[in-house]
VEXROMAR-827338 format. One line per 3 residues: number of its first residue (from 1); their letters; for each residue x, y, z of N, C-alpha, C. Coordinates in steps of 0.001 Angstrom, whole numbers, plus 500000, padded with zeros to 6 digits. Layout:
% VEXROMAR-827338
NUM = A = X Y Z X Y Z X Y Z  ... $
This chain:
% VEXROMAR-827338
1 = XXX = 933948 975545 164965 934363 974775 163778 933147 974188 163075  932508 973781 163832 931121 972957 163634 930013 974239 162663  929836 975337 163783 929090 976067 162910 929612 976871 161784 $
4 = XXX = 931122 976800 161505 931980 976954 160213 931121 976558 159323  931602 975201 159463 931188 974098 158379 929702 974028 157756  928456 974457 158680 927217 974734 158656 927161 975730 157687 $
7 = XXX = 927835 976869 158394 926992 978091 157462 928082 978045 155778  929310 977454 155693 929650 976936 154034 928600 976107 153059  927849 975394 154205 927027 974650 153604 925891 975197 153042 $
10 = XXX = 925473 975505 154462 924288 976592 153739 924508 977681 152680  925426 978492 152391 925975 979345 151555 925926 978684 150190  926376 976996 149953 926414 976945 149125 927757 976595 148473 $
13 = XXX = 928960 976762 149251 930172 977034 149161 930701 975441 148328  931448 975542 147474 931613 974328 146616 932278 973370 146845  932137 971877 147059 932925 971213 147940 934805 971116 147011 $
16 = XXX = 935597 970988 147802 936567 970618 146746 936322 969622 145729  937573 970125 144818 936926 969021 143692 938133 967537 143593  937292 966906 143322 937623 965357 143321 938001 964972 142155 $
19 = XXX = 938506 963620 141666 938904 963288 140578 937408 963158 139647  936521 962423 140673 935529 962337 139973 934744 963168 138968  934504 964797 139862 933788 965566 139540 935262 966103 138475 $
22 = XXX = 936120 966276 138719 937322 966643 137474 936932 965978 136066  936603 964654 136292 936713 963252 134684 935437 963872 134553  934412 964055 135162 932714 964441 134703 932964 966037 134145 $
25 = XXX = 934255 966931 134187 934068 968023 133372 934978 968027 132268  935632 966772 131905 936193 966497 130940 935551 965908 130226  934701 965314 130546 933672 964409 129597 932575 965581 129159 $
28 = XXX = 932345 966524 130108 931240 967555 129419 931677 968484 128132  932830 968693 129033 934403 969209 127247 933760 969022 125893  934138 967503 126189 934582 966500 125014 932864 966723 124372 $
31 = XXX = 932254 966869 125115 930685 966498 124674 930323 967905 123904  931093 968796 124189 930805 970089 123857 931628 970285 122766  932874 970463 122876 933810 970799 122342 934534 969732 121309 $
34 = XXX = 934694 968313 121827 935424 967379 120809 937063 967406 121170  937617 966817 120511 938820 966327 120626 939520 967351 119534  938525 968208 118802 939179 968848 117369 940535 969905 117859 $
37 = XXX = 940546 970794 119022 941487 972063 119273 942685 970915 119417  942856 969339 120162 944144 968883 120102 944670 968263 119181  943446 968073 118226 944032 967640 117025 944553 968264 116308 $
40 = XXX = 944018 969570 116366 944956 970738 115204 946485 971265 115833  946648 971343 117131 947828 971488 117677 948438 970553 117212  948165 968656 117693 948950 967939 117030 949651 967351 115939 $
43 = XXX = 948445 967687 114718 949071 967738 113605 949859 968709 113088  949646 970194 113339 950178 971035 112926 951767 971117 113589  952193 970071 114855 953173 969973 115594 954449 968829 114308 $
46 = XXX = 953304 968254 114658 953664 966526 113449 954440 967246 112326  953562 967589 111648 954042 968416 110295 954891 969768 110290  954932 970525 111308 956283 971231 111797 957336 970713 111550 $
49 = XXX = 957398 969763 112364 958747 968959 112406 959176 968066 111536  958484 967061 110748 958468 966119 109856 958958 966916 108314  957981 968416 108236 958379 969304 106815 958745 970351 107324 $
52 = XXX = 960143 970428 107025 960542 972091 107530 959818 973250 106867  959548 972819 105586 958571 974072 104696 957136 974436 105250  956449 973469 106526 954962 973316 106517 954519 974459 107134 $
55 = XXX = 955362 975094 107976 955116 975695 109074 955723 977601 108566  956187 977326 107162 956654 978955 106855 955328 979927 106416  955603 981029 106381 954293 982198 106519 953839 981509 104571 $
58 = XXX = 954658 981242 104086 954350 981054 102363 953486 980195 102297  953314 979138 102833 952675 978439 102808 951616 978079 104011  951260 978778 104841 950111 978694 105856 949289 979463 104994 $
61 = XXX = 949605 980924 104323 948750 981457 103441 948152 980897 102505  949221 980053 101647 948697 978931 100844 947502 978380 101456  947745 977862 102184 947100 976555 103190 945700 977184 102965 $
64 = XXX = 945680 978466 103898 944080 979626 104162 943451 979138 102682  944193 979994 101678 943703 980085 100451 943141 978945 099654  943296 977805 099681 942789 976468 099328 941881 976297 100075 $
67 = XXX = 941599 976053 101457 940572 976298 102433 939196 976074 102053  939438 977644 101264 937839 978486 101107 936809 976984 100082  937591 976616 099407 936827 975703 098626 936246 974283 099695 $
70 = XXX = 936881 973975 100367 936690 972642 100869 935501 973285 102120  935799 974433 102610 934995 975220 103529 933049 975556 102848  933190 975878 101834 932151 976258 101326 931422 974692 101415 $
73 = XXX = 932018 973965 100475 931617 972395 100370 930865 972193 102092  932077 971722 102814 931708 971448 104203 930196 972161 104855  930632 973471 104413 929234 974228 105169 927911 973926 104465 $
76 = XXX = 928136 973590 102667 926476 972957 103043 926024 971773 102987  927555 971097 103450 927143 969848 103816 926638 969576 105087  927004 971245 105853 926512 970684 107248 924872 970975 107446 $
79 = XXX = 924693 971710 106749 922979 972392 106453 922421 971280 106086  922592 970135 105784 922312 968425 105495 922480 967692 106274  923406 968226 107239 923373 967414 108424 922459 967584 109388 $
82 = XXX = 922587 969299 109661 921691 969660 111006 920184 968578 110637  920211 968522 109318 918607 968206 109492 918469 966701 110006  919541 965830 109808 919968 964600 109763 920216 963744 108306 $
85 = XXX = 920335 964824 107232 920135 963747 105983 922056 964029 106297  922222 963833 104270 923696 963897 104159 923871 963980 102477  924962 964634 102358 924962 964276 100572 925941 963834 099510 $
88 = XXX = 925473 962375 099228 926849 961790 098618 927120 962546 097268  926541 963691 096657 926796 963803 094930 927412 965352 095236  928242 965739 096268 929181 966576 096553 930327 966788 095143 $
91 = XXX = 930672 965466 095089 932108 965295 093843 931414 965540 092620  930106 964863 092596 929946 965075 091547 928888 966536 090385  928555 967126 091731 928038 968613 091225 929140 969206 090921 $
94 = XXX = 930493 969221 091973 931951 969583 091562 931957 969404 089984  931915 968761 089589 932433 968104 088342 931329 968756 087086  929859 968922 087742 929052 968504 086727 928754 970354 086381 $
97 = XXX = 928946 971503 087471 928853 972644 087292 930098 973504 086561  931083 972696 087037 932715 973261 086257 932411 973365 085098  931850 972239 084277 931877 972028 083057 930827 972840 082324 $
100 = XXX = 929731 973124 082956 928526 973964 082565 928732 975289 082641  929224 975953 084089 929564 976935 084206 930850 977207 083317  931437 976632 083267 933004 976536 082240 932513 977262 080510 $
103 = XXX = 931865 976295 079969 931268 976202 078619 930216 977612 078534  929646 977694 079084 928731 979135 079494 929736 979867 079312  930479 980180 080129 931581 981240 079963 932079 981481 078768 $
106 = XXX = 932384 980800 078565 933816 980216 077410 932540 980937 075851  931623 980180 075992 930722 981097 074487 930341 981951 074513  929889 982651 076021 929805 983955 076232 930751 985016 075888 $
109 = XXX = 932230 984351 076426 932915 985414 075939 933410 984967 074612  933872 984291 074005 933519 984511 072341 932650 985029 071439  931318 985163 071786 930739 985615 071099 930615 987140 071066 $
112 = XXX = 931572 987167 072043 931371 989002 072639 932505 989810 072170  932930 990962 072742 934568 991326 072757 934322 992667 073839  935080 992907 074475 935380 994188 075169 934805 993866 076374 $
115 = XXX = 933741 994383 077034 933201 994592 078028 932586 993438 078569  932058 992560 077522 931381 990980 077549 932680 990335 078558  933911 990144 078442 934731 989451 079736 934032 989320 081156 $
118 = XXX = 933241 991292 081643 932685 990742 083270 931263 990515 082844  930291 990398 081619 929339 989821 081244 929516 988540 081328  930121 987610 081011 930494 986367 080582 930815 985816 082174 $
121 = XXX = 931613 986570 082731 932141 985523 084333 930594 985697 085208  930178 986787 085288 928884 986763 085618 927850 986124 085409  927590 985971 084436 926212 985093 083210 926931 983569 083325 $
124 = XXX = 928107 983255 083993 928728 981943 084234 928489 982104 085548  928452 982413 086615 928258 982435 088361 927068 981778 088585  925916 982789 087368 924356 982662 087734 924234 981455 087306 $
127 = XXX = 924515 980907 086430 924128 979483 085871 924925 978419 086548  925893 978632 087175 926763 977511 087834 925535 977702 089240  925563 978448 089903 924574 978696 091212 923218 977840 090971 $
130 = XXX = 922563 978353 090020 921170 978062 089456 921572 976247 088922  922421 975797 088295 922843 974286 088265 922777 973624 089157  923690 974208 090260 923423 973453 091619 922425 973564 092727 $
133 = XXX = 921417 974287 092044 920433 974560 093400 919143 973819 092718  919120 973331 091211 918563 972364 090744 919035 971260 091183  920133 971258 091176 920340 969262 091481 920173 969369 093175 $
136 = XXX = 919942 969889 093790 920207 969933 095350 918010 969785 095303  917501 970792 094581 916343 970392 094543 915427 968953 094114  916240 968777 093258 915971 966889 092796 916418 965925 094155 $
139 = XXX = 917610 966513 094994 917787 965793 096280 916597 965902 097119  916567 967108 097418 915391 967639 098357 914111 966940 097865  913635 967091 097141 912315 966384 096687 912194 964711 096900 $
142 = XXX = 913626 964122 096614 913124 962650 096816 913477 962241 098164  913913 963335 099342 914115 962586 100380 913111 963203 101096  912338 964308 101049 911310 965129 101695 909585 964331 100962 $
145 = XXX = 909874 964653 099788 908225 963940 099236 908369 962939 098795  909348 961735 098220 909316 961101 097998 909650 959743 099246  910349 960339 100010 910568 959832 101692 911443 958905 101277 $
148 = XXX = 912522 959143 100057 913658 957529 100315 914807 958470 100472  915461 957214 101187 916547 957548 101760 917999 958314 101728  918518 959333 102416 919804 960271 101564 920517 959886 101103 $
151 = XXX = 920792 958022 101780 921716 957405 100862 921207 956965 099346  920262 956440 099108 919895 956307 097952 919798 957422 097236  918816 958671 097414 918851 959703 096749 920338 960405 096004 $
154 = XXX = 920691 960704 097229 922051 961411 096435 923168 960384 095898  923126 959187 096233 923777 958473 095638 923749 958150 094132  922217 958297 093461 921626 957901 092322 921944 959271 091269 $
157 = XXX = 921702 960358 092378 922116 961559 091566 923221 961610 091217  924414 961301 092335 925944 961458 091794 926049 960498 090549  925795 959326 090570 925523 958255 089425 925122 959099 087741 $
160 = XXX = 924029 959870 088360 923698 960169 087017 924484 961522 086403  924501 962515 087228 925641 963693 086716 927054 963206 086964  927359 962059 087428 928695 961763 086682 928449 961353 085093 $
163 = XXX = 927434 960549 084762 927381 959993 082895 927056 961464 082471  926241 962281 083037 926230 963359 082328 926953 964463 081877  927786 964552 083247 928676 965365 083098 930156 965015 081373 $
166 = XXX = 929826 963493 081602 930981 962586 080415 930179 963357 079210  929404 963102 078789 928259 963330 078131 928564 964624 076626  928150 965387 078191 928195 967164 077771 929737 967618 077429 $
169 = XXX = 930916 967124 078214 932391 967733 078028 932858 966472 077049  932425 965257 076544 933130 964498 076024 934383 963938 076801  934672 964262 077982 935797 963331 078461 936974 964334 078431 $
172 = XXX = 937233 966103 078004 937763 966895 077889 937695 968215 078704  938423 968583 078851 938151 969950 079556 938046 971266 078346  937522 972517 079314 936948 973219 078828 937960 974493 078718 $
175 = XXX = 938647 975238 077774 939334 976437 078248 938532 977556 077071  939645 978249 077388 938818 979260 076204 938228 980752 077596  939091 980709 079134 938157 981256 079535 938709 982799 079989 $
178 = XXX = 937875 983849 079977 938690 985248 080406 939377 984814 081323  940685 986010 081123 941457 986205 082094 940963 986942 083327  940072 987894 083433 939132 988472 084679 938916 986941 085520 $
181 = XXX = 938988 985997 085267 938321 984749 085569 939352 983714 085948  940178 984129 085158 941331 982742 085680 942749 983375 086045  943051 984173 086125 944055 984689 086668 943272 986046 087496 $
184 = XXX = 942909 987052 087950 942362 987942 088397 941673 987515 089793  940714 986464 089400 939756 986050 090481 940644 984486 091173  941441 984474 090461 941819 983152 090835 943150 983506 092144 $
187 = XXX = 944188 984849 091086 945593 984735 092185 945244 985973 092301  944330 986938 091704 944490 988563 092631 944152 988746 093820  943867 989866 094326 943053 990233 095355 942734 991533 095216 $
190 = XXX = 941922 991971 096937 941854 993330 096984 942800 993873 098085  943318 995109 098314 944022 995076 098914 944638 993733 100004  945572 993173 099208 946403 992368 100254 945585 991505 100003 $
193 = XXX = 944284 991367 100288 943486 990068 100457 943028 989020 099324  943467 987801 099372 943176 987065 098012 941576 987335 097708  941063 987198 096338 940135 987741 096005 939186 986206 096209 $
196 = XXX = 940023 985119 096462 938790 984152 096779 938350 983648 098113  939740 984705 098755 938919 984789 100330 937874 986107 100553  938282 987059 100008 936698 988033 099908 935523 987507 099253 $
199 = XXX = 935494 986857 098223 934416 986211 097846 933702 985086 098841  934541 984404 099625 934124 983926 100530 933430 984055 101585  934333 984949 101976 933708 985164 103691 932939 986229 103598 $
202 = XXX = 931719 986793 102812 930692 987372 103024 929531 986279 103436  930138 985089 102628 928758 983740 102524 928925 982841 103669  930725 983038 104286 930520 981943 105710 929750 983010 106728 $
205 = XXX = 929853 983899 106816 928843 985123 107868 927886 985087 107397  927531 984820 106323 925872 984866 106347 925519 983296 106907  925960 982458 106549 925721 981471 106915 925790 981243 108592 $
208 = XXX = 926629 981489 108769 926711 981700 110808 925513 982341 110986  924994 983426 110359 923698 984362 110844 922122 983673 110879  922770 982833 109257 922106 981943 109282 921372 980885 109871 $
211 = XXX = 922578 980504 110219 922537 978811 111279 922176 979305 112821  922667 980789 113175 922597 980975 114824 921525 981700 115501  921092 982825 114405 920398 983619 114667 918699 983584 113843 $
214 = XXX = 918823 983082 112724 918005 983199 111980 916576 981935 112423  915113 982412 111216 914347 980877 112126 914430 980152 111163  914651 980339 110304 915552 979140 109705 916275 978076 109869 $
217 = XXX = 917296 978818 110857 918573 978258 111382 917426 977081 112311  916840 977629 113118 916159 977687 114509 915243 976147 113987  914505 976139 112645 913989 975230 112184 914607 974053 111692 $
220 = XXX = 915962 974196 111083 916842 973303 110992 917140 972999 111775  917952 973185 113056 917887 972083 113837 917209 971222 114914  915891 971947 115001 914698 971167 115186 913810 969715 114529 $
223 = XXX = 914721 970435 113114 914126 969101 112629 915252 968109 112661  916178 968408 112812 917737 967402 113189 917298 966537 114344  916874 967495 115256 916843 967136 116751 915707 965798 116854 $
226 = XXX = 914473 966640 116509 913069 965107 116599 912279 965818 115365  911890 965588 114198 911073 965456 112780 909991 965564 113439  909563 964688 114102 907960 964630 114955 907674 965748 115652 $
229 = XXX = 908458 965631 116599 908359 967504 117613 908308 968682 116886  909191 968172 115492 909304 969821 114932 908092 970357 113853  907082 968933 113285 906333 969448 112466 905093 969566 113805 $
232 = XXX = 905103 968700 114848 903833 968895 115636 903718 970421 116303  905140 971323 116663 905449 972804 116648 905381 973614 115369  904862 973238 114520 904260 974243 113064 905982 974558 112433 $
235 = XXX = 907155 973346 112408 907778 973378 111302 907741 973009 110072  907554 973598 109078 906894 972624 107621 908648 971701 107520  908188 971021 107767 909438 969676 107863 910294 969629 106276 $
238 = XXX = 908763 969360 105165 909312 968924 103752 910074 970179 103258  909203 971490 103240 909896 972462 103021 911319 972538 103599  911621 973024 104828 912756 973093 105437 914002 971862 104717 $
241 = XXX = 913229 970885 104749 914133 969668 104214 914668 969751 102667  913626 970227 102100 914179 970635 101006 915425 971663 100498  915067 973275 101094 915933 973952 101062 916826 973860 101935 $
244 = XXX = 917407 973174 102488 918679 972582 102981 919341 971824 102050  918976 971021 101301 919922 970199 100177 919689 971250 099217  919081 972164 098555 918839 973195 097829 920518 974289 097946 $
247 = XXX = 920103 974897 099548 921192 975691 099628 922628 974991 100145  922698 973631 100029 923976 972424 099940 924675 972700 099094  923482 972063 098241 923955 972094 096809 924722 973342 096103 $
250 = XXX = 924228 974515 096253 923781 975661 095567 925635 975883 096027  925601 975942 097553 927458 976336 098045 928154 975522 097490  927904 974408 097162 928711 973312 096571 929135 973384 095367 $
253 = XXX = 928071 974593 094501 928175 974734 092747 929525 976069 092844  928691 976906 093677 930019 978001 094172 931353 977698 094577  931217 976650 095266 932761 976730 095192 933229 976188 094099 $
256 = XXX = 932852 975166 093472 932887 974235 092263 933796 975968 091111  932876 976832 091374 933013 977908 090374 934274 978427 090614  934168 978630 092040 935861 979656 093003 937065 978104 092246 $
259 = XXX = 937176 977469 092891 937922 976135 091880 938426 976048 090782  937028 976218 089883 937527 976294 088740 938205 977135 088058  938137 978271 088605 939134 979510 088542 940433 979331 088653 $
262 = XXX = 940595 978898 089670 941844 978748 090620 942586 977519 089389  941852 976776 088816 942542 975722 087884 942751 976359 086568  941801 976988 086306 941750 977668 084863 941335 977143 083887 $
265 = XXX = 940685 975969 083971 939421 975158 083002 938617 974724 083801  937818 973873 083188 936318 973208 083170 937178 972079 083507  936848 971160 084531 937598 969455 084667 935903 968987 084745 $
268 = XXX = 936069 968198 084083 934978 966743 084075 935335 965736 085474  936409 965764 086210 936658 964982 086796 937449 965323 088012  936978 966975 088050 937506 967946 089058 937079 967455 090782 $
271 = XXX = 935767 966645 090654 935218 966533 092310 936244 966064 093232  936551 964544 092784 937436 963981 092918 936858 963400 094527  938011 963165 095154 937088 963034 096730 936488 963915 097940 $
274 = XXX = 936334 965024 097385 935209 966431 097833 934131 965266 098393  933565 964978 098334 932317 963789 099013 932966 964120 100216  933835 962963 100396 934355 962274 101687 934760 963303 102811 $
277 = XXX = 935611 963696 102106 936600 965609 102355 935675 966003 102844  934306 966414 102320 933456 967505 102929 932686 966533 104581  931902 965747 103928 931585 965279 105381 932488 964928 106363 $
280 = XXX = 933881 964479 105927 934795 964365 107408 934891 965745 108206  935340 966740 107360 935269 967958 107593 934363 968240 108869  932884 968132 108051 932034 968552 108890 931771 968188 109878 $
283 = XXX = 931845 966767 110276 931835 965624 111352 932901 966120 112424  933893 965906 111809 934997 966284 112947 934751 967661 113485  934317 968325 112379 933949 970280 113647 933060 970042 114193 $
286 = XXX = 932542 969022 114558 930735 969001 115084 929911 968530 115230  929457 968069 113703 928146 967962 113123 928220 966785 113290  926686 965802 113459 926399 964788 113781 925343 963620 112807 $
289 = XXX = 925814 962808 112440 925093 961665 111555 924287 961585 111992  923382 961971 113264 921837 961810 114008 921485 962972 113728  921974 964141 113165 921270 965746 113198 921327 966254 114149 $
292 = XXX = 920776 967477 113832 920933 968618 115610 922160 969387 115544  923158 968822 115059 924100 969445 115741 925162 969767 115117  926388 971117 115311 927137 971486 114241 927018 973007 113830 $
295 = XXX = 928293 973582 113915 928117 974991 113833 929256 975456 112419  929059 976752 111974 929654 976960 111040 931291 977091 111604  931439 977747 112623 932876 977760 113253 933232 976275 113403 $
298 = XXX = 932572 975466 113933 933198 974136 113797 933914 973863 112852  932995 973651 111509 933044 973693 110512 934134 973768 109944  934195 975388 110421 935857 976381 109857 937020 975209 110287 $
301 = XXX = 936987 974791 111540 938133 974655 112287 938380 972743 111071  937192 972134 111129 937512 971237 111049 938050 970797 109399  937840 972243 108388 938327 971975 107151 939889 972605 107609 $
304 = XXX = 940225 973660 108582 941987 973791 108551 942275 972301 109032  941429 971381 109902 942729 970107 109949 942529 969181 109331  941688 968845 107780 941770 968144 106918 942577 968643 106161 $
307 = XXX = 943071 970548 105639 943946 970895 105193 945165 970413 105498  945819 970805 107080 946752 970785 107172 947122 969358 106777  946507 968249 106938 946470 966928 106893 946854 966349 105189 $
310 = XXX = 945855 967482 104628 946436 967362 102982 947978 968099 102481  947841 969136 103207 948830 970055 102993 950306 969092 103249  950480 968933 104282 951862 968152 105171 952088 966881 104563 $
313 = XXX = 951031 966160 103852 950993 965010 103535 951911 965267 101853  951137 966295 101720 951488 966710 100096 953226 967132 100318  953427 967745 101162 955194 967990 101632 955931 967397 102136 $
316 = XXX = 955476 965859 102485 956176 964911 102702 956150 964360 101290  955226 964302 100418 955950 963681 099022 955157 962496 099100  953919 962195 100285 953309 960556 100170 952350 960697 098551 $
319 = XXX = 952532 959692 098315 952021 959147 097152 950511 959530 097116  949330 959520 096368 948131 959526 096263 947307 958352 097343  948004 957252 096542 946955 956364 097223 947027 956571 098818 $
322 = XXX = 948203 956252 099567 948464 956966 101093 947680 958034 101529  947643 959138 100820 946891 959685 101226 945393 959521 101659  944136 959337 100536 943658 958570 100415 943009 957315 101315 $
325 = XXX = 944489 956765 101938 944019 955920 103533 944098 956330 104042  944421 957688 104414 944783 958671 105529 943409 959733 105996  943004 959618 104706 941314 960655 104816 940688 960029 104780 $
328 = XXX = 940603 958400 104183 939607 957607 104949 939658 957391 106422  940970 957436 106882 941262 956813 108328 940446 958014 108980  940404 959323 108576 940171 960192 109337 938640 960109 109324 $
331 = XXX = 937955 960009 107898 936434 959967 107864 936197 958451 109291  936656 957959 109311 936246 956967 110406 936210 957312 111762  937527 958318 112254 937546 959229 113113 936848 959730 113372 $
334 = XXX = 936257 960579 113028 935276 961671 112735 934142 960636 113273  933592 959917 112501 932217 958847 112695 932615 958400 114066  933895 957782 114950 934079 957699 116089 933721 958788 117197 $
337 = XXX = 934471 958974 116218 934499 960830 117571 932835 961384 117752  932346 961120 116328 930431 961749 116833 929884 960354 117575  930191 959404 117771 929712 958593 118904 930206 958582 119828 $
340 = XXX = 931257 958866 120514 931888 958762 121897 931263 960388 122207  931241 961365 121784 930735 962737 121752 929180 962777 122231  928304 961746 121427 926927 961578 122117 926965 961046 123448 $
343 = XXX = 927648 960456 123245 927395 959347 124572 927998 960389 125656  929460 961140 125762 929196 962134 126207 928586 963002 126903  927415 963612 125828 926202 964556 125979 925560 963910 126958 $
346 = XXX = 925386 962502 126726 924324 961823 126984 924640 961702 128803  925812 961177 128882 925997 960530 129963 926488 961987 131079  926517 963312 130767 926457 964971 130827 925014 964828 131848 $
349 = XXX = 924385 965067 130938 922605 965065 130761 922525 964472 131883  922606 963137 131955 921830 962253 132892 922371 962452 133958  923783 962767 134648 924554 963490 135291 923521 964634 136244 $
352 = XXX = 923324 965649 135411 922832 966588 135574 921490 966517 136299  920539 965696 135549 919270 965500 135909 919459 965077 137451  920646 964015 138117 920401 963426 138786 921321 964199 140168 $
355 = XXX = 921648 965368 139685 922075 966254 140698 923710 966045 141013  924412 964591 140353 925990 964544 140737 926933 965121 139828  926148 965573 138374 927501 966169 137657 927804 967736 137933 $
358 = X = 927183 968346 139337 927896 969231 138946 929066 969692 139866 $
């Protein structure tokens, strides 16, 4: 019996498991994974039952199809995170590219006839893209060379392309725009598939390739992780820092564009709470207010349960403002959940080092 017990030992053989070592692989979970897979079961349970409509094939498709916009947002908000910044003028590039890209369009194709329609939605893409990868560069520059802070920076920017955006549209929206553009790209597709989920998901795969594989990726979250470690390892810090609010921005003008389609004008006042929306989003799939951390699949998961959250809310009939406390309640969540999540990691880690977590 005795030399049983010896040679299990020596082997290596794993002792049973205890409550202890059970709560220490629930806590490694949580540190890994998050609380997000029971939240989407539970709401999507909630809203089953509460809206008999929430849960039919008509509207989960719906659901997908709205998605893509809040998804694009989210993802380069998280390319702002990995690094550790963040970006409050989300709503308001929304707002400030609709109207540019809108008006572009709109004289393009007037001044044209026939063939000018996929001239015009085109020669409107490039300039909505190129809009927002300027204002994402005015971010980048004052938090990389100018060294003040993401809250100030992008805060000052949203400030100012909101007066501007008033400015340029007068307080009106913009129509006047092809139909290739607002009905075609907005409710067609290609086979079967809505045409603003193909437009999409070429850019969330690049972006995964991006973030996982690429040294790019590899440099972003190095500099999330320690700024110091990553320029003393030959990361150009300012650079990197820059084109991260660059290519934020830039997804942020794109979807702004997929949107505006889907509405069929230019809104001056289209952002709306896209800010908040996008960083809860991102927070809850992952991503962390200290940097480092956050994946594009997160990402994915964590704009379906701000959807469903909008979606169910919208089919119960709650009022605006309710809502509203409901995505704030959640942005607080989210900010909870990435601190109990470190601590987590943390208390994982030290576990580990010391030979009892495993």
């Amino acid at each position: 019996m005795t030399d049983n017990l010896l040679l299990e030992r020596d082997l290596g053989t794993p002792p049973e498991p205890t409550s202890a070592s059970a709560w220490d692989w629930i806590v490694r979970q949580f540190g890994t994974v998050g609380p997000l897979p029971v939240l989407l079961v539970v709401a999507f349970g909630y809203f089953a039952v509460l809206a008999p409509t929430f849960a039919t094939v008509t509207n989960i498709v719906d659901l997908l199809q709205r998605s893509v916009f809040l998804l694009l947002m989210a993802s380069g908000q998280l390319l702002i995170l990995i690094t550790g910044g963040f970006d409050l003028s989300v709503a308001a590039v929304v707002s400030f590219v609709s109207i540019v890209g809108s008006q572009v369009m709109a004289d393009a194709f007037l001044a044209g006839t026939g063939s000018s329609e996929s001239a015009a939605v085109l020669l409107s893409l490039g300039v909505t893209i190129l809009a927002g990868a300027v204002v994402g560069l005015a971010n980048g520059l004052g938090v990389a060379l100018l060294k003040i802070n993401p809250f100030i920076v992008t805060l000052a920017v949203a400030t100012i392309l909101g007066g501007v955006t008033l400015i340029v549209s007068g307080g009106v929206t913009v129509g006047g725009l092809p139909d290739l553009y607002t009905r075609e790209i907005a409710s067609g597709g290609l086979l079967g598939v809505p045409w603003l989920v193909v437009l999409t998901a070429p850019v969330i795969v690049g972006l995964f390739v991006l973030t996982r594989y690429s040294v790019l990726g590899v440099h972003l979250y190095a500099l999330g992780d320690n700024a110091t470690a990553a320029r003393i390892a030959g990361v150009r810090v300012d650079l990197v820092t820059i084109l991260a609010y660059v290519m934020g921005s830039a997804l942020v003008a794109y979807a702004s564009w997929l949107l505006t389609a889907r509405i069929g004008s230019g809104q001056p006042t289209m952002g709306g709470s896209y800010t908040m929306e996008s960083l809860t989003a991102a927070i809850i799939g992952g991503a962390s207010l200290r940097g480092g951390k956050g994946t594009i699949v997160g990402v994915f998961l964590g704009v379906i349960f701000m959807q469903i959250l909008t979606n169910g809310m919208n089919l119960m009939q709650l009022d605006s403002n309710r809502q509203q406390i409901a995505i704030g309640a959640a942005l607080v969540l989210a900010v909870l959940i990435d601190r109990l999540r470190t601590r987590a990691r943390e208390s994982s880690a030290a576990k580990l080092r010391s030979g009892h977590g495993r």
